[in-house]
C-alpha positions in Angstrom: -19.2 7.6 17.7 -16.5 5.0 18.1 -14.3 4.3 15.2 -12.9 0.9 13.9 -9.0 0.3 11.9 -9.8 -1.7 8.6 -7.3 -3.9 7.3 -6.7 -5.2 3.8 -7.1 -8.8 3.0 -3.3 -8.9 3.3 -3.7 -7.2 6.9 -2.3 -4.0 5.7 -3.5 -0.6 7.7 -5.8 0.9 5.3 -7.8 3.6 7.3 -9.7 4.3 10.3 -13.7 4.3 9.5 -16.6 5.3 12.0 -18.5 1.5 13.3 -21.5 2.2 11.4 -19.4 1.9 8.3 -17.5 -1.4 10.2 -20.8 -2.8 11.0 -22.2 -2.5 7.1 -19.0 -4.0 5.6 -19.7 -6.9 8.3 -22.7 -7.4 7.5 -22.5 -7.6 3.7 -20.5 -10.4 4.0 -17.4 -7.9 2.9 -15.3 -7.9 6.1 -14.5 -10.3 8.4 -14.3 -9.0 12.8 -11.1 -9.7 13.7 -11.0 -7.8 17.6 -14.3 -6.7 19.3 -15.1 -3.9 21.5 -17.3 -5.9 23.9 -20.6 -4.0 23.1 -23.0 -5.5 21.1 -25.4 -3.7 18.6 -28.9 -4.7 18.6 -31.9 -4.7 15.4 -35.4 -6.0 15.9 -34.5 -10.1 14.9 -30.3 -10.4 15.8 -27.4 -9.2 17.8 -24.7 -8.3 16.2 -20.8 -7.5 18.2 -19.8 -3.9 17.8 -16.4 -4.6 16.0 -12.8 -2.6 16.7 -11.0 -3.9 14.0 -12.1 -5.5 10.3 -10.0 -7.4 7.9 -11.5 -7.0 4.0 -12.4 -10.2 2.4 -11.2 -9.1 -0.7 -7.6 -7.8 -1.8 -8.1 -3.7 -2.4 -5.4 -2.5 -4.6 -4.1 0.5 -3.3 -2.6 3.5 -5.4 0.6 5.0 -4.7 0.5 6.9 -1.4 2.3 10.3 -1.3 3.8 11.7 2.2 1.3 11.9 5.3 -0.7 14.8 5.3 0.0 17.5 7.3 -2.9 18.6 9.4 -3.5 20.0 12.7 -4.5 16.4 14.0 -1.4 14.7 13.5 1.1 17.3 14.5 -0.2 17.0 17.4 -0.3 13.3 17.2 3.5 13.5 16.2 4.6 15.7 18.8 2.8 14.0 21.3 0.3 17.2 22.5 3.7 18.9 24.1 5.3 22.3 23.2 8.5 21.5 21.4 9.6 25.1 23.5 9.2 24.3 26.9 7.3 21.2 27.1 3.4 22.2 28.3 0.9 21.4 27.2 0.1 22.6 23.2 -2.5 24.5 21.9 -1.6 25.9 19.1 0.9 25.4 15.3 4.4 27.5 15.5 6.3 27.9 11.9 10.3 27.2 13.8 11.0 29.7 10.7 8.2 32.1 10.3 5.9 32.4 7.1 6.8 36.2 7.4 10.4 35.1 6.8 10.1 32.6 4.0 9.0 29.9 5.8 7.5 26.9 3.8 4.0 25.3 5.7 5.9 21.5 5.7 6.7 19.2 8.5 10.3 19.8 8.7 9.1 23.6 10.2 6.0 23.2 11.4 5.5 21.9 15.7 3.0 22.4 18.0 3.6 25.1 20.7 1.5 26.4 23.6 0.3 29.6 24.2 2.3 31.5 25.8 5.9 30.5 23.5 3.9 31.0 20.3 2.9 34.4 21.7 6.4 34.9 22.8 8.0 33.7 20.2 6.0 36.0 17.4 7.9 36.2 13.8 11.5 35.6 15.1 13.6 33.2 14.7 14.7 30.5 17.9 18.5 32.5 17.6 17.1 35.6 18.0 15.4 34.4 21.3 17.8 31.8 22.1 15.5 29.0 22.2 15.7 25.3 21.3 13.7 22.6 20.1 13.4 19.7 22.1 13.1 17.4 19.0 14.0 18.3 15.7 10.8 18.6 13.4 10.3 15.4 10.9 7.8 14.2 8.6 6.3 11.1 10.0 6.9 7.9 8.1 5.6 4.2 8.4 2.2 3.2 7.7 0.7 3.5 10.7 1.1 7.3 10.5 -1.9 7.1 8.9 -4.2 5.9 11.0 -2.4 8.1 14.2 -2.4 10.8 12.7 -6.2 10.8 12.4 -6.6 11.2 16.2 -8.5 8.0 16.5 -6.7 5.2 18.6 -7.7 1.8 20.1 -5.1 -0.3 22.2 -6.8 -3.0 20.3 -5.3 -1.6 17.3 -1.7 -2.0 18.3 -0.7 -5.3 17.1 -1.9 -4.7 13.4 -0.3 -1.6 13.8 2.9 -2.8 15.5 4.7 -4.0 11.9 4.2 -0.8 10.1 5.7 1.8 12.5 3.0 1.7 15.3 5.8 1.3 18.1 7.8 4.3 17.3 4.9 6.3 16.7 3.0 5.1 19.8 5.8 5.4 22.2 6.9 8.9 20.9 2.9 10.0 21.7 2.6 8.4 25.0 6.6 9.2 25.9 6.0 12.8 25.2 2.7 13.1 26.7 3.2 11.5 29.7 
């Protein structure tokens, strides 16, 4: 099922919802479709646009927001789908220092790896094998994190997301993936 960005009356990223959701805010008069998909959804009396991106009406206070999460989803979003070993394609998580050695489960440690490096690289430190990262490990920041690192993205998406971080985050993805 497609999903849809929702923006705040002040046209701040607030989250990624599936277009049922979208289509009920729209139709309760609570949101307002700013970009469309092209595909319209049809009832028994009207036709109604399927929506990509909805604006709130209404101003919704948001509480502080802590760091991004860290989930499988968006290390992978942040490190683009790429081993940060050799480059291939990832598959799996890698702890740079291993849980087995006091590694903490945090961004700064944690990248995505493929297969064969994670298997290679076991509970031992990159000195010990004489490896190196290809980036070093960071905790995404900006806004916009938050709606990447849910794996859902929309081109149409990109100019609301542009002012909050999207670029960097958007051209680290499709710079390392391509």
């Amino acid at each position: 099922m497609p999903h849809v960005l929702v923006l705040n009356a002040s046209y701040e990223p607030l989250g990624v919802v599936p277009l049922r959701r979208a289509l009920v805010l729209v139709l309760e008069n609570k949101a307002v479709c700013l970009e469309e998909t092209g595909a319209h959804l049809h009832s028994a009396t009207i036709t109604v646009p399927a929506p990509s991106v909805v604006r709130l009406k209404r101003f919704v206070r948001v509480p502080y927001r802590g760091p991004v999460p860290l989930t499988r989803r968006a290390l992978f979003a942040r490190d683009g789908g790429r081993c940060m070993y050799c480059g291939g394609v990832a598959t799996s998580v890698d702890h740079v220092i291993p849980r087995s050695r006091g590694g903490k489960h945090v961004w700064d440690n944690v990248v995505a790896s493929c297969r064969r490096c994670n298997h290679v690289k076991a509970d031992r430190h990159l000195i010990e094998l004489g490896w190196r990262l290809h980036h070093k490990p960071a905790p995404p920041t900006g806004l916009a994190w938050r709606i990447i690192g849910t794996g859902h993205r929309d081109p149409r998406w990109l100019p609301y997301l542009q002012p909050y971080g999207a670029d960097d985050a958007m051209a680290r993805i499709d710079g390392i993936s391509a």
